[in-house]
C-alpha positions, 0 to 999 in steps of 0.5 A: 857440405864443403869438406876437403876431405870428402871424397864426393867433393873431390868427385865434383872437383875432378868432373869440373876440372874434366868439364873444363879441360873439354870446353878448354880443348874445344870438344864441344865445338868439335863435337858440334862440327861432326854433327853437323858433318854428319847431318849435311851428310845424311841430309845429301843421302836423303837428297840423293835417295829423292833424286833417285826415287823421282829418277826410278818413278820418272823411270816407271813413268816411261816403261808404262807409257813404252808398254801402252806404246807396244800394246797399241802398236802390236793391237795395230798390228793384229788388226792389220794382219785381220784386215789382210787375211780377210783380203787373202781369204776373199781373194782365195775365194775369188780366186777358187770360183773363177778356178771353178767356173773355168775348170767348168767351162773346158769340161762342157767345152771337152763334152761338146767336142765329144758330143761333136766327135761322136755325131761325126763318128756316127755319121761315118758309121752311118754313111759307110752302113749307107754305102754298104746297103746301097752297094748290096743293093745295087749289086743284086739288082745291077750286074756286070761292068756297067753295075761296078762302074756306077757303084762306084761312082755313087760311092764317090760321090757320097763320100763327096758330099758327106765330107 
């Protein structure tokens, strides 16, 4: 087994010499040191991504809650705005019923004034009709300056009274 000129010896000789020669240039430290540098790094990575998750959920956390916010805010104002277009619409209502009722009242105000403004056209007419029959009448049956005279008092005196 142990024969110098073996080459499998020389192999094992050489890979311990080279085993040596790394543990005598402190490789293994050295490798060691790196993997743990790599390690403590992947460790922050993964320390940074659950700060950032928790951040990003925190994150979510508020938007939903801003978002619950806004809804209830804009419900609050649909609301509102219902509230205040019933008022508006009752108030229009109100409003167009007193317009009515108004509109109403100076249209049966304007039929009396006509009503009252034709019974005195009727009136004249009749009073003029009167004083005309009268005037025929009192000139067929009453002659002269004495006739006139009186015709014309009479009418005087109607017109008078009638006024």
């Amino acid at each position: 087994m142990f024969n110098p000129v073996n080459p499998e010896f020389w192999v094992m000789f050489a890979f311990f010499c080279f085993l040596g020669l790394l543990v005598y240039l402190g490789v293994p430290g050295q490798l060691t040191r790196a993997l743990d540098a790599r390690a403590d790094m992947i460790r922050k990575e993964l320390d940074e991504a659950r700060r950032l998750r928790d951040e990003a959920q925190q994150l979510l956390a508020d938007y939903q809650k801003k978002a619950r916010e806004a809804e209830a805010e804009a419900k609050a104002i649909v609301d509102q705005a219902r509230i205040e277009a019933e008022a508006l619409a009752t108030a229009n209502r109100r409003s167009l019923a007193e317009s009515l009722e108004r509109r109403t009242r100076q249209a049966e105000e304007k039929i009396a004034r006509a009503e009252a403004q034709a019974i005195g056209e009727v009136r004249a007419a009749a009073v003029d009709s009167a004083v005309a029959a009268a005037e025929r009448v009192l000139k067929g049956k009453v002659t002269g300056a004495t006739g006139a005279s009186l015709i014309d008092q009479g009418i005087r005196d109607l017109k008078g009274k009638l006024n």
